[in-house]
Backbone as CSV, one residue per row, in Angstrom:
resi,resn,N_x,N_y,N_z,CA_x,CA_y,CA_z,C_x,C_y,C_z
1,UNK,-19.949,-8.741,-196.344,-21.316,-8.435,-196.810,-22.297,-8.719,-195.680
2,UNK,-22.933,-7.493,-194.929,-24.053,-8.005,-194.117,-25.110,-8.295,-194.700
3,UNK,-25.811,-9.879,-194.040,-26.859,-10.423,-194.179,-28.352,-9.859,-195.006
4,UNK,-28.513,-8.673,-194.666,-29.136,-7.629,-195.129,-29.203,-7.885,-196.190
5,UNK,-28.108,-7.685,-197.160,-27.740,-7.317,-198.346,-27.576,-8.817,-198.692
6,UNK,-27.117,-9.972,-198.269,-26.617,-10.708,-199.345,-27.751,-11.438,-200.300
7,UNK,-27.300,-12.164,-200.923,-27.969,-12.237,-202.256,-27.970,-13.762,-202.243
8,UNK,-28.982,-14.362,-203.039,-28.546,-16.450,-203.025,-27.626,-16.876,-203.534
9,UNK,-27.300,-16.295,-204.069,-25.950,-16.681,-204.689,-24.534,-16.783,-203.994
10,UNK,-24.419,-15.528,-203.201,-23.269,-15.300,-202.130,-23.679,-16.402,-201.057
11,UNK,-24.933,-16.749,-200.403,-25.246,-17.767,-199.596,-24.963,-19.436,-199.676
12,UNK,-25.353,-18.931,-200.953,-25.151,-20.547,-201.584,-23.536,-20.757,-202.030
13,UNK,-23.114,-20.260,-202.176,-20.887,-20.175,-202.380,-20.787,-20.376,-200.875
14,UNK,-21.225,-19.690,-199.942,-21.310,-19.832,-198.344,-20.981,-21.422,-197.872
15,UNK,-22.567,-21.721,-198.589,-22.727,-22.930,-197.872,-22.447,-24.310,-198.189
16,UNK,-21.619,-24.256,-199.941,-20.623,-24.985,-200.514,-19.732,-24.908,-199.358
17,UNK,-18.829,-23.559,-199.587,-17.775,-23.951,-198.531,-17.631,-24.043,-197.506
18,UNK,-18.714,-24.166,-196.814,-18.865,-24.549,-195.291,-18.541,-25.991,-195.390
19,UNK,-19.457,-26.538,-196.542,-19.756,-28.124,-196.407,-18.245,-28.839,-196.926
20,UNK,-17.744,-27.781,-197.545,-16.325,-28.647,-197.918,-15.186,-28.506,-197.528
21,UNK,-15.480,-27.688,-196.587,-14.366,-27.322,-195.387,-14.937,-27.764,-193.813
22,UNK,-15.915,-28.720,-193.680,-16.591,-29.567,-193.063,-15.999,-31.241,-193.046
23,UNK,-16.022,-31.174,-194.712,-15.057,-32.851,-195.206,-14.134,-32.493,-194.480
24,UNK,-13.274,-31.563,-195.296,-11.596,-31.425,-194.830,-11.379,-31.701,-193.523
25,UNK,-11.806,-30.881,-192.681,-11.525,-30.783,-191.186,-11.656,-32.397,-190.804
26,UNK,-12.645,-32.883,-190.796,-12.992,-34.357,-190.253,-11.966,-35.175,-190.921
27,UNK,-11.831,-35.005,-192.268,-10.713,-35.773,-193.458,-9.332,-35.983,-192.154
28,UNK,-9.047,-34.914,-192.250,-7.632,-34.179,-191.126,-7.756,-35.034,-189.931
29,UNK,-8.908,-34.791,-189.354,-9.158,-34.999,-187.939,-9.192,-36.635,-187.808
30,UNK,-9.603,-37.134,-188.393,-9.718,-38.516,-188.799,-8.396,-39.381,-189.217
31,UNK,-7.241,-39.034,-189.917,-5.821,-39.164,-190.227,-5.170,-38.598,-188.948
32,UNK,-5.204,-37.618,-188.237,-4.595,-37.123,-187.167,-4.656,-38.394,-185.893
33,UNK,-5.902,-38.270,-185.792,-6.128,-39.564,-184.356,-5.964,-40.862,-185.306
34,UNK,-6.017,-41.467,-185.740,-6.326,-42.975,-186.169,-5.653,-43.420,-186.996
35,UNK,-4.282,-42.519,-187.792,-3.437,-42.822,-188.512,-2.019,-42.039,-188.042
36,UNK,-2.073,-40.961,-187.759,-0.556,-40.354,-187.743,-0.425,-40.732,-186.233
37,UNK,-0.872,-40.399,-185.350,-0.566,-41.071,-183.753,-0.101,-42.294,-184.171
38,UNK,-1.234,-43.252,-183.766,-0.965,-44.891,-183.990,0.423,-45.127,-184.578
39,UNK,0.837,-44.555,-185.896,2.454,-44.662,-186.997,3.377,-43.885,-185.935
40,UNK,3.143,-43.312,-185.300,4.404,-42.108,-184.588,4.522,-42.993,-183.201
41,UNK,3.311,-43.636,-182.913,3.897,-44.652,-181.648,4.465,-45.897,-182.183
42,UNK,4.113,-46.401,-183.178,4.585,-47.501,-183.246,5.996,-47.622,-184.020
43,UNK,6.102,-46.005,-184.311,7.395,-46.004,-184.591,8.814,-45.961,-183.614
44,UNK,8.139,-45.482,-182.659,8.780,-44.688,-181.778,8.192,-45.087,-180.319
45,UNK,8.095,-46.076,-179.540,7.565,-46.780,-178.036,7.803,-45.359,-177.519
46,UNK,8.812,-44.842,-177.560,8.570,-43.850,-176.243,7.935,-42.204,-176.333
47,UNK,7.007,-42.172,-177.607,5.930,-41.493,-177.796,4.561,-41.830,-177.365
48,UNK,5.036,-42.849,-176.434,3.136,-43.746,-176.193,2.065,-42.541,-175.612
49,UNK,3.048,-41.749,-174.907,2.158,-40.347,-173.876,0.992,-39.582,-175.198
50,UNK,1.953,-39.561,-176.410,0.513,-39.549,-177.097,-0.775,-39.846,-177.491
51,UNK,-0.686,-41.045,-177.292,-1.926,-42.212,-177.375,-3.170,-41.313,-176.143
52,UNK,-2.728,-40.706,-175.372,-4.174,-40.001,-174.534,-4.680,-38.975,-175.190
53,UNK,-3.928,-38.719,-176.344,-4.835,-37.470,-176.970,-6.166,-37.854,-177.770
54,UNK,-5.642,-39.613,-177.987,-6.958,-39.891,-178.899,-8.156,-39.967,-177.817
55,UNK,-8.099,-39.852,-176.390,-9.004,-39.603,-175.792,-10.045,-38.314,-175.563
56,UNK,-9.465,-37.237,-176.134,-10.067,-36.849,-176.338,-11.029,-36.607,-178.170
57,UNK,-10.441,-37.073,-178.732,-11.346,-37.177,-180.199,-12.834,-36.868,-179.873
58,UNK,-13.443,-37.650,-179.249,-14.858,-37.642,-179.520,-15.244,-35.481,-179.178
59,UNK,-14.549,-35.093,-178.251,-14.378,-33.785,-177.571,-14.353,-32.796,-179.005
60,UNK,-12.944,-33.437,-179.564,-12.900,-32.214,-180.532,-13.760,-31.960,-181.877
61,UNK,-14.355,-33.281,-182.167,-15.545,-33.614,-183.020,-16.668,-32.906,-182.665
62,UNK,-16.919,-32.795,-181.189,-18.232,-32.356,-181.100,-18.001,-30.758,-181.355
63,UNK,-17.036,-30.254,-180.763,-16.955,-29.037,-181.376,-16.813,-28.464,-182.552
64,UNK,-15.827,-28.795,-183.060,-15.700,-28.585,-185.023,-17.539,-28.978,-185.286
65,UNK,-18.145,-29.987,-184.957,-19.426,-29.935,-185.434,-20.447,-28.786,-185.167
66,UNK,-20.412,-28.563,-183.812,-20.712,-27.635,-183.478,-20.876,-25.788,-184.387
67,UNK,-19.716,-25.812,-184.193,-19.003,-24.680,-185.019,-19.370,-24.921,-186.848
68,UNK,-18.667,-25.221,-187.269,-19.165,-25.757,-188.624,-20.580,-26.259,-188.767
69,UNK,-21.314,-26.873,-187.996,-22.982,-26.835,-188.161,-23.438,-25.385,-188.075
70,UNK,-23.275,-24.712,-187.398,-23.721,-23.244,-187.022,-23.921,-22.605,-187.648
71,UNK,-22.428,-22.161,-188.824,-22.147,-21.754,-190.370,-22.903,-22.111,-191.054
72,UNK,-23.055,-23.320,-190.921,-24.406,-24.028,-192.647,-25.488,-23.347,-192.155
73,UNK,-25.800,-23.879,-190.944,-27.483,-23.560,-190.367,-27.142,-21.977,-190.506
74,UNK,-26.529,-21.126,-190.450,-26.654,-19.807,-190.609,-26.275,-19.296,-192.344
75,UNK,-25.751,-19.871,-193.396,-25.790,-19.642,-194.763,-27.602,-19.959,-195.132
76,UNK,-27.822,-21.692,-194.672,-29.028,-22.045,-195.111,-29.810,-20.711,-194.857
77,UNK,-30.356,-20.247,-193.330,-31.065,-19.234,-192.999,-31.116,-17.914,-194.091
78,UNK,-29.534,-17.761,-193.963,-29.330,-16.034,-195.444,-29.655,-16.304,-196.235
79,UNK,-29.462,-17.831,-197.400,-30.131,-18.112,-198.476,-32.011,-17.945,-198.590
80,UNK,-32.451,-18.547,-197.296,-34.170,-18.151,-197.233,-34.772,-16.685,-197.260
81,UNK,-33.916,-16.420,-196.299,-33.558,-14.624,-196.389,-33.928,-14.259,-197.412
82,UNK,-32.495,-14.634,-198.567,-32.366,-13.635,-199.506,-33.537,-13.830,-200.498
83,UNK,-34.130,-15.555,-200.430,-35.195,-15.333,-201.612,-36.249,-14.662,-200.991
84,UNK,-36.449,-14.935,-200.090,-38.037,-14.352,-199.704,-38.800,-12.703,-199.696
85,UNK,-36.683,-12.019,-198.947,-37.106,-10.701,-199.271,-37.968,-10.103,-200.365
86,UNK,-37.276,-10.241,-201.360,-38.196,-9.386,-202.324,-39.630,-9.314,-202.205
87,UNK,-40.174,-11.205,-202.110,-41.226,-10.763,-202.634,-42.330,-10.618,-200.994
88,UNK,-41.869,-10.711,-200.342,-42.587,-10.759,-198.921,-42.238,-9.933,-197.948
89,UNK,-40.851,-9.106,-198.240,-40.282,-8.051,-197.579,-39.199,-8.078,-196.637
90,UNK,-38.553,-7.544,-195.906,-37.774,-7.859,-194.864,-38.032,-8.330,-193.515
91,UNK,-39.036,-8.106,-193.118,-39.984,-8.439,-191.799,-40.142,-9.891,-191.579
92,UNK,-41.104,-10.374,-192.862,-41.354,-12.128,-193.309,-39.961,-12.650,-193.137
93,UNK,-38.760,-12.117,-193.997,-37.783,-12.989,-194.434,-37.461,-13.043,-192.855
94,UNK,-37.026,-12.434,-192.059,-35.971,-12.116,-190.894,-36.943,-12.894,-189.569
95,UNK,-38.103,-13.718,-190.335,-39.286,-14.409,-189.182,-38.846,-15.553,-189.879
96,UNK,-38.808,-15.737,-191.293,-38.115,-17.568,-191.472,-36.639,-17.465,-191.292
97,UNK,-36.231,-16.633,-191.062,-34.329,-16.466,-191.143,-34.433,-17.082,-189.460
98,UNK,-34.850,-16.518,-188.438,-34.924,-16.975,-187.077,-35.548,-18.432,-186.869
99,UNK,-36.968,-18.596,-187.434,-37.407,-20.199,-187.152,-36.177,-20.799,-187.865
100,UNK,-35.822,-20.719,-189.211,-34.588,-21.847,-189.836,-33.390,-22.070,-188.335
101,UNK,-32.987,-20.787,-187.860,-31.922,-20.903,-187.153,-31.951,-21.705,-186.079
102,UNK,-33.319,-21.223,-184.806,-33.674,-22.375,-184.285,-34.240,-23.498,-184.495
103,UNK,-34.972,-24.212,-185.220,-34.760,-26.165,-185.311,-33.460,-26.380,-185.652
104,UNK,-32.825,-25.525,-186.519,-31.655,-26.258,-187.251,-30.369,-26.119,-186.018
105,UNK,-30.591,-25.328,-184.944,-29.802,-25.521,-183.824,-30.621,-26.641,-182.908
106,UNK,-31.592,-27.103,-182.672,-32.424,-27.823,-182.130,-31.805,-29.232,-182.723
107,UNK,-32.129,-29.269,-183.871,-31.653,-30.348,-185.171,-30.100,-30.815,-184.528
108,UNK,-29.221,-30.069,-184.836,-27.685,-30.130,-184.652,-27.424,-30.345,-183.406
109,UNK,-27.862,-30.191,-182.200,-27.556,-31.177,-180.746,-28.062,-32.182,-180.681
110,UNK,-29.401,-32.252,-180.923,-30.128,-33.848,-181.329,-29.139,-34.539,-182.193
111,UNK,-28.833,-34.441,-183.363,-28.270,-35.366,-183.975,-26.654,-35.434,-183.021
112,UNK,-26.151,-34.314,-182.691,-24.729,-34.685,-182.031,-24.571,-35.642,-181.398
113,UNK,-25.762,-35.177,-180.230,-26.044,-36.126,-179.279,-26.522,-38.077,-179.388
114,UNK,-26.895,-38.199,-180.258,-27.266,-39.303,-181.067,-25.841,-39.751,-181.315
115,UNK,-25.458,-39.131,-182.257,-24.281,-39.795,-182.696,-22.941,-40.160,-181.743
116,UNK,-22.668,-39.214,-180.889,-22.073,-39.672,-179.762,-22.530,-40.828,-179.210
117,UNK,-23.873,-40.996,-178.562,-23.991,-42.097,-177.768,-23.849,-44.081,-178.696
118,UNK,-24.430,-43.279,-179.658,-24.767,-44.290,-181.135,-25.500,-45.747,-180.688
119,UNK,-26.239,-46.038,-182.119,-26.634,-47.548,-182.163,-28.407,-46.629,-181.501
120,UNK,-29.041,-47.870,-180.984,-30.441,-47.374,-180.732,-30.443,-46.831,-179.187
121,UNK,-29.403,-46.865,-178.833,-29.085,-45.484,-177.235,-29.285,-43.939,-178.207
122,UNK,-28.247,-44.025,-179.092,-28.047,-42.932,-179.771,-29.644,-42.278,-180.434
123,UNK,-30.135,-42.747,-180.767,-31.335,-42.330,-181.349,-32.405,-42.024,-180.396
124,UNK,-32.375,-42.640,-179.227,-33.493,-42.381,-178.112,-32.513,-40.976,-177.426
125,UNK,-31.603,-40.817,-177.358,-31.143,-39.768,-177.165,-31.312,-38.795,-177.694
126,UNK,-30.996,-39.123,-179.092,-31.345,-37.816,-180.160,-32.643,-37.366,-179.986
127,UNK,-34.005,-38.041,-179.951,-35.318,-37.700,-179.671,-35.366,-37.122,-178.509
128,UNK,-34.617,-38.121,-177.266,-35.095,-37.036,-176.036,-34.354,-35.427,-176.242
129,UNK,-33.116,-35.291,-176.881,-32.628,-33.929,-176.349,-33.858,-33.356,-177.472
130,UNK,-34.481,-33.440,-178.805,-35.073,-32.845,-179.457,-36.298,-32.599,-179.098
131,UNK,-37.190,-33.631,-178.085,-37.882,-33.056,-177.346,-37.716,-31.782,-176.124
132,UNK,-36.326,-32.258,-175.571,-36.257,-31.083,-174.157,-36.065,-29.435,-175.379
133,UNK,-35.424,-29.489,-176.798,-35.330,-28.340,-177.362,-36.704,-28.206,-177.711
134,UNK,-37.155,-28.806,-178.324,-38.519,-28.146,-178.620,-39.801,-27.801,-177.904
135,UNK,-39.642,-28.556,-176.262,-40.476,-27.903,-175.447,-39.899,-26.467,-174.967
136,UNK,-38.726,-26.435,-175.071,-37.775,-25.356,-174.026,-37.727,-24.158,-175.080
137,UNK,-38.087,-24.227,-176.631,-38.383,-23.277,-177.075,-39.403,-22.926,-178.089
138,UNK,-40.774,-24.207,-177.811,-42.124,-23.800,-177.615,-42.909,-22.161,-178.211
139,UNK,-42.897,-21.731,-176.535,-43.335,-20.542,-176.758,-42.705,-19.475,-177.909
140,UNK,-41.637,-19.618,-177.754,-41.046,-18.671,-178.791,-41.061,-18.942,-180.015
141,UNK,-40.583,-20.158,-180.375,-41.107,-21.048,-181.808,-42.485,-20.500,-182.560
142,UNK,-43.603,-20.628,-181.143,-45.008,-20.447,-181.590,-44.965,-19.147,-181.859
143,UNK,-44.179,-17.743,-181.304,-44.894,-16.619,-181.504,-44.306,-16.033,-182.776
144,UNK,-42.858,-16.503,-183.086,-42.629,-16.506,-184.018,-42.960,-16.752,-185.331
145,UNK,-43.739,-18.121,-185.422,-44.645,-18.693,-186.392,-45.383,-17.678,-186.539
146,UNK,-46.375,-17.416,-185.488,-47.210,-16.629,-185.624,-47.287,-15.401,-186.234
147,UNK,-45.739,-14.546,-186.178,-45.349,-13.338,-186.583,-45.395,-13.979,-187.562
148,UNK,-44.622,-14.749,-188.541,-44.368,-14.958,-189.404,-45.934,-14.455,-190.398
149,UNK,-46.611,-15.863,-189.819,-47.974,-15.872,-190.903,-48.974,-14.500,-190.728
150,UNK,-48.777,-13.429,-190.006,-48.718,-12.339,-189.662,-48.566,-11.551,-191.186
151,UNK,-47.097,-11.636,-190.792,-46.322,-10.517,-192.060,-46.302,-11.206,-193.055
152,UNK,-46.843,-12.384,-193.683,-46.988,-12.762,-195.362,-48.375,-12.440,-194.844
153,UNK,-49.525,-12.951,-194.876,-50.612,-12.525,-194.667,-51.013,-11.265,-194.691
154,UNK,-50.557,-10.457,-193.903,-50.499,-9.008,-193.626,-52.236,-8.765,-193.719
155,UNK,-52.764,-9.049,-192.737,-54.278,-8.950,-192.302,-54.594,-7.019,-192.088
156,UNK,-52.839,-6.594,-191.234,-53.188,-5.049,-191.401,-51.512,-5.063,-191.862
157,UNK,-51.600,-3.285,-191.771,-50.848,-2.516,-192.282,-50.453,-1.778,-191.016
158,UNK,-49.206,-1.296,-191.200,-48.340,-0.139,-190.251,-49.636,1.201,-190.549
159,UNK,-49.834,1.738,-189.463,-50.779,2.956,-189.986,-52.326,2.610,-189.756
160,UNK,-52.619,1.144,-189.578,-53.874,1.170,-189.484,-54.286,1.071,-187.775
161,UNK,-55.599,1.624,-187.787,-56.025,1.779,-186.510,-56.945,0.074,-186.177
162,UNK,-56.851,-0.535,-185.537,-57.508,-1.883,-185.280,-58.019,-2.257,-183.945
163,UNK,-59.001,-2.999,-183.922,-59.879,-3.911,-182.348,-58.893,-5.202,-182.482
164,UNK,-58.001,-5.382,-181.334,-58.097,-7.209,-181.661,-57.121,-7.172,-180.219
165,UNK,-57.086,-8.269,-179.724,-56.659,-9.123,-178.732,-57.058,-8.378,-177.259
166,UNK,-58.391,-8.039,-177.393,-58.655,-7.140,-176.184,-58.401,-5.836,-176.015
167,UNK,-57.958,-5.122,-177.053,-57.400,-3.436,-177.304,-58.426,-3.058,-178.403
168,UNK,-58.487,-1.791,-178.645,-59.835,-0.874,-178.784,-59.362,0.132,-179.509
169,UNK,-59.291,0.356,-180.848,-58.578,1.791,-181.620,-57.210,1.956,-180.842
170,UNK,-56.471,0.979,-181.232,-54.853,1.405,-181.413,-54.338,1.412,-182.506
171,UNK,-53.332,2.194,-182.505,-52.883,2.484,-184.555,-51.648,1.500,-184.370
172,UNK,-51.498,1.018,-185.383,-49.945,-0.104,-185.268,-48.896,0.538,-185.550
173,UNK,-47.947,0.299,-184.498,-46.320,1.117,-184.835,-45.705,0.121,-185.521
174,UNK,-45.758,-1.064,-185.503,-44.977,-1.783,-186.205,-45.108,-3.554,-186.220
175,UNK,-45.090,-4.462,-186.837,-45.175,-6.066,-186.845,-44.139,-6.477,-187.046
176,UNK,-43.736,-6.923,-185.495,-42.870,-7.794,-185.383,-42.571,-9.165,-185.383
177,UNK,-41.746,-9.799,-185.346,-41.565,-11.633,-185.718,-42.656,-12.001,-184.160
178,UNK,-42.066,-11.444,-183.292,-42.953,-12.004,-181.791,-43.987,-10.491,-181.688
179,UNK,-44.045,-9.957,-181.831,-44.970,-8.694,-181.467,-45.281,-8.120,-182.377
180,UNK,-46.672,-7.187,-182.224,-46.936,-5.895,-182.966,-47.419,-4.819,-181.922
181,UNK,-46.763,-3.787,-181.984,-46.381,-2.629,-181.863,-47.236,-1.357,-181.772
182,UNK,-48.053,-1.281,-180.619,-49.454,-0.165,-180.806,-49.957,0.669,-180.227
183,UNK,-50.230,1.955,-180.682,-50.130,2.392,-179.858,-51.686,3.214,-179.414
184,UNK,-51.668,3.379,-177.803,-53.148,3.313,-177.365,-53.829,4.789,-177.459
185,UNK,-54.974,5.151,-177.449,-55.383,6.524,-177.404,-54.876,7.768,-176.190
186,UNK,-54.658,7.019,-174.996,-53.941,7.511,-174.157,-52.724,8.187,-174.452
187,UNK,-51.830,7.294,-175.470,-50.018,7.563,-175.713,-49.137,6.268,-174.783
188,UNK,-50.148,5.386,-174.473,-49.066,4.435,-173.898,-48.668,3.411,-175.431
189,UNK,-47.613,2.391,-175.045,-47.557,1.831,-176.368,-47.828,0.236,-175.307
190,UNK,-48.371,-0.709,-176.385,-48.718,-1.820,-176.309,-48.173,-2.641,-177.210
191,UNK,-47.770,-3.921,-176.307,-47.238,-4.868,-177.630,-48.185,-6.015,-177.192
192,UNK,-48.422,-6.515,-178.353,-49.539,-7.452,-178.620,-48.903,-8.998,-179.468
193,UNK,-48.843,-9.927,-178.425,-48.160,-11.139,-178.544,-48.869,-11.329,-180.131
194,UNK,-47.827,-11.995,-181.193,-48.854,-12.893,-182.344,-49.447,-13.525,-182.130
195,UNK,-49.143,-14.799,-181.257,-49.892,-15.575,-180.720,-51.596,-15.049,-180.212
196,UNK,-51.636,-13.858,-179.956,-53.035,-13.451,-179.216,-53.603,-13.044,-180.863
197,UNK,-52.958,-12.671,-181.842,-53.973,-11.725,-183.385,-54.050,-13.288,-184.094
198,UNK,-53.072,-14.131,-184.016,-53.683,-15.572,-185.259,-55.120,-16.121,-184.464
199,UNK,-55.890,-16.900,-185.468,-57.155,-17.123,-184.680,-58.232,-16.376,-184.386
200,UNK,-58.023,-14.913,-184.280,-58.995,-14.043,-183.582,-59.451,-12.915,-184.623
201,UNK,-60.857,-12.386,-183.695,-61.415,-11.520,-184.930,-60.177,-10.026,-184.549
202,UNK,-59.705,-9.606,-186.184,-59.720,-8.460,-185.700,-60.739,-7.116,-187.181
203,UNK,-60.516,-6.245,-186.147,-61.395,-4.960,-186.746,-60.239,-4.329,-186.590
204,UNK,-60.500,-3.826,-188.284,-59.941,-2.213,-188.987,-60.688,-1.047,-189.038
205,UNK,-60.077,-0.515,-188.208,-61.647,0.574,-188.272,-60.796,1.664,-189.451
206,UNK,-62.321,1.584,-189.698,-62.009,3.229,-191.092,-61.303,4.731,-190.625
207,UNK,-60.375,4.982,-191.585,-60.003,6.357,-190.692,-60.285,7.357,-191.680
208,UNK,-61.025,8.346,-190.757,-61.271,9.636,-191.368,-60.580,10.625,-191.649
């Protein structure tokens, strides 16, 4: 079922079984290093060459987290999706479907990172990587927002001719999550950051 189409319901069965095939794996992963090794050496001295695999544990944790965080943070996103479409359209939904995706990838290295280092290292860690994500995707965050409150708002319409961010009777081709879409009396097309229409006056001019 593409995203498009799915429904809260299919999202939400999603993101049950993400989360409980999240336990399992760690359940596994957790008995694998710290119970079945440890019993298979101490059964057996000349299996010790196994004992370096528990060196890598922390390795394969971060990945299964990785991976399995990704899934949730991408069900959570289709579930916002799917409610919002209806009543705000596809444009709005597919502007909170993207902000959900990035913090909640922002979110999920911060906390990795935290938890790896752990104790109050771990937490000054977690803040710094959540600062370097959220300066490092800032701008885009913001224009996104911006699209967002854009397309619920909907100040114009596809079709209307408008003054705003320094442009002069352009008709809008389209509002995008980071752009809207316009085009100039000439025939060139212009895209017009959100960031430049939140805040500012714009004019609808009347069409005859």
């Amino acid at each position: 079922m593409s995203p498009e189409k799915e429904t809260v319901g299919a999202a939400l069965r999603k993101l049950i079984i993400y989360i409980v095939i999240a336990v399992l794996i760690m359940g596994v992963l957790n008995w694998f290093f710290n119970y079945l090794i440890p019993d298979l050496v101490e059964k057996n001295k000349a299996l010790e060459g196994l004992l370096v695999i528990r060196d890598f544990q922390p390795y394969v944790y971060i990945l299964v987290a990785l991976l399995i965080g990704w899934l949730i943070i991408s069900s959570i996103a289709s579930m916002f999706y799917a409610m919002l479409t209806p009543k705000y359209g596809p444009s709005a939904a597919a502007a909170v479907r993207s902000i959900i995706k990035i913090l909640g990838i922002g979110a999920l290295i911060a906390g990795i990172a935290g938890g790896v280092a752990g104790g109050a290292a771990g937490v000054a860690l977690g803040g710094f990587i959540g600062l370097v994500v959220g300066f490092a995707t800032q701008q885009v965050l913001g224009q996104a927002v911006s699209g967002m409150f854009l397309l619920l708002a909907r100040p114009f319409k596809i079709g209307d001719v408008i003054d705003a961010a320094g442009e002069s009777e352009v008709e809008v081709i389209d509002i995008g999550t980071l752009f809207t879409v316009a085009k100039r009396k000439d025939g060139n097309t212009v895209l017009i950051p959100s960031t430049a229409l939140i805040g500012q006056k714009i004019v609808i001019r009347k069409q005859t």
